[in-house]
C-alpha positions as CSV (number, residue, x, y, z in Angstrom):
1,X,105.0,112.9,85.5
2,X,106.0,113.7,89.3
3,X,104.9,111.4,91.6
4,X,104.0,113.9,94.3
5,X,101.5,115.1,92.0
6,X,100.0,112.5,90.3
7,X,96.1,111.6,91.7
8,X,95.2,108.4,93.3
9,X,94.4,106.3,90.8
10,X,92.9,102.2,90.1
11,X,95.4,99.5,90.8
12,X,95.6,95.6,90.5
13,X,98.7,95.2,92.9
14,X,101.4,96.7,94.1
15,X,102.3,100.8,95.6
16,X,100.4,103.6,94.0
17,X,101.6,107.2,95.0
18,X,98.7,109.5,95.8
19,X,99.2,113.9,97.5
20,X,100.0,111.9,100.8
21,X,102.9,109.5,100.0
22,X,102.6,105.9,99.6
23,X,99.4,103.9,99.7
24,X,99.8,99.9,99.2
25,X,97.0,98.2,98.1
26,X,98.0,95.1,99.7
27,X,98.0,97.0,103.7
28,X,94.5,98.2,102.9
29,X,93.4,94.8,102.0
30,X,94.6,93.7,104.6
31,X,93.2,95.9,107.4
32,X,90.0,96.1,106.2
33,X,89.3,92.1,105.7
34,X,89.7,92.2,109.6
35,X,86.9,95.0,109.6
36,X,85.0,92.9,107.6
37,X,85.1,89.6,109.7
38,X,84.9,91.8,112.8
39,X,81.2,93.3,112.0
40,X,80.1,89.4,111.1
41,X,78.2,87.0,114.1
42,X,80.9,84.6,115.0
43,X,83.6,86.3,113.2
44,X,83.5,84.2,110.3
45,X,82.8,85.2,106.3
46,X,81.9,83.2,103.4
47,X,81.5,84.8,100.1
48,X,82.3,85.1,96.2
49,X,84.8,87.8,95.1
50,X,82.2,90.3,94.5
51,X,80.3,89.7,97.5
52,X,83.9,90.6,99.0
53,X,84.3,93.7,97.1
54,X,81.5,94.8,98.2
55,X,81.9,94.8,101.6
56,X,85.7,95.9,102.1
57,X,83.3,99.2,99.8
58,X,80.9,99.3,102.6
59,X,83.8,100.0,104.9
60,X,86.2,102.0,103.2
61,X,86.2,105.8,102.8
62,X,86.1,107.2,99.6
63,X,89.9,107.7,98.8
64,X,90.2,104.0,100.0
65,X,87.6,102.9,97.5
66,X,89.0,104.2,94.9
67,X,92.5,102.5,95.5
68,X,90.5,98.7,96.1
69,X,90.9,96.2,92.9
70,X,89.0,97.0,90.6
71,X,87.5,93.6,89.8
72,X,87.0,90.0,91.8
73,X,90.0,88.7,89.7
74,X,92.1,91.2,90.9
75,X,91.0,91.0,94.4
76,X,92.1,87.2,94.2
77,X,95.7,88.3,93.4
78,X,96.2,90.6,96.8
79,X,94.3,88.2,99.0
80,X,96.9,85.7,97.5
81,X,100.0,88.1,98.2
82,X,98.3,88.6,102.1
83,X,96.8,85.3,103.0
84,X,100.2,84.1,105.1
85,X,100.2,87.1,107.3
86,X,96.5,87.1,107.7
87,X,97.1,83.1,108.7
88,X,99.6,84.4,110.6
89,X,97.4,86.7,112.4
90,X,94.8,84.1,113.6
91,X,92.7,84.4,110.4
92,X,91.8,81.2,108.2
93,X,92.2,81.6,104.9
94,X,90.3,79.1,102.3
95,X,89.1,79.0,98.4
96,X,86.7,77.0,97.7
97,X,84.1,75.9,94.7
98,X,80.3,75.1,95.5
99,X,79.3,71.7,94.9
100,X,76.3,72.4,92.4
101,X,76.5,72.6,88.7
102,X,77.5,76.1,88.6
103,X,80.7,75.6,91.1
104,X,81.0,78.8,92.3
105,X,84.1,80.3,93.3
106,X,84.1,81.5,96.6
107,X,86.5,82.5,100.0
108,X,86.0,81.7,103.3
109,X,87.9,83.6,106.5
110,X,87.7,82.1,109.9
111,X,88.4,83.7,113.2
């Protein structure tokens, strides 16, 4: 299958090729986490996976959306791949568990 003609499509990690040219799942990440801390009071965020995935939704087009991780699991693994240049950029990066019996994944930025 050509590339240039191939429709944007799911992916877990990695460059996906869409009509445009070259859309990396890891940039859009990346960019919209700051959107997402930006629209909170104090600039900070504290949230599950899917709590997460649902906002970077809220705030993504429609062609974005459908290039996002498909699952929390997923999500994990880019947030992994950008956390050092989102350190870099002034952002805290931290995974945590709750402290009550169900011990809750969760990920906490910092601005």
């Amino acid at each position: 299958m050509n590339k240039r003609n191939s429709k944007p499509r799911k992916v877990y990690e990695g460059t996906i090729w869409s009509s445009d040219g070259e859309i990396d799942v890891n940039e859009l990440v990346f960019t919209k986490i700051f959107v997402v801390i930006e629209d909170q009071p104090g600039s900070n965020w504290t949230g599950t996976m899917s709590k997460l995935m649902t906002a970077l939704n809220k705030v993504s087009s429609k062609n974005q959306r459908e290039i996002l991780p498909g699952s929390p699991g997923a999500l994990r693994v880019v947030i992994n791949r950008v956390a050092n240049r989102l350190r870099n950029r002034g952002i805290g990066v931290r995974f945590a568990r709750t402290t009550d019996h169900a011990r809750t994944r969760y990920v906490r930025f910092t601005h």
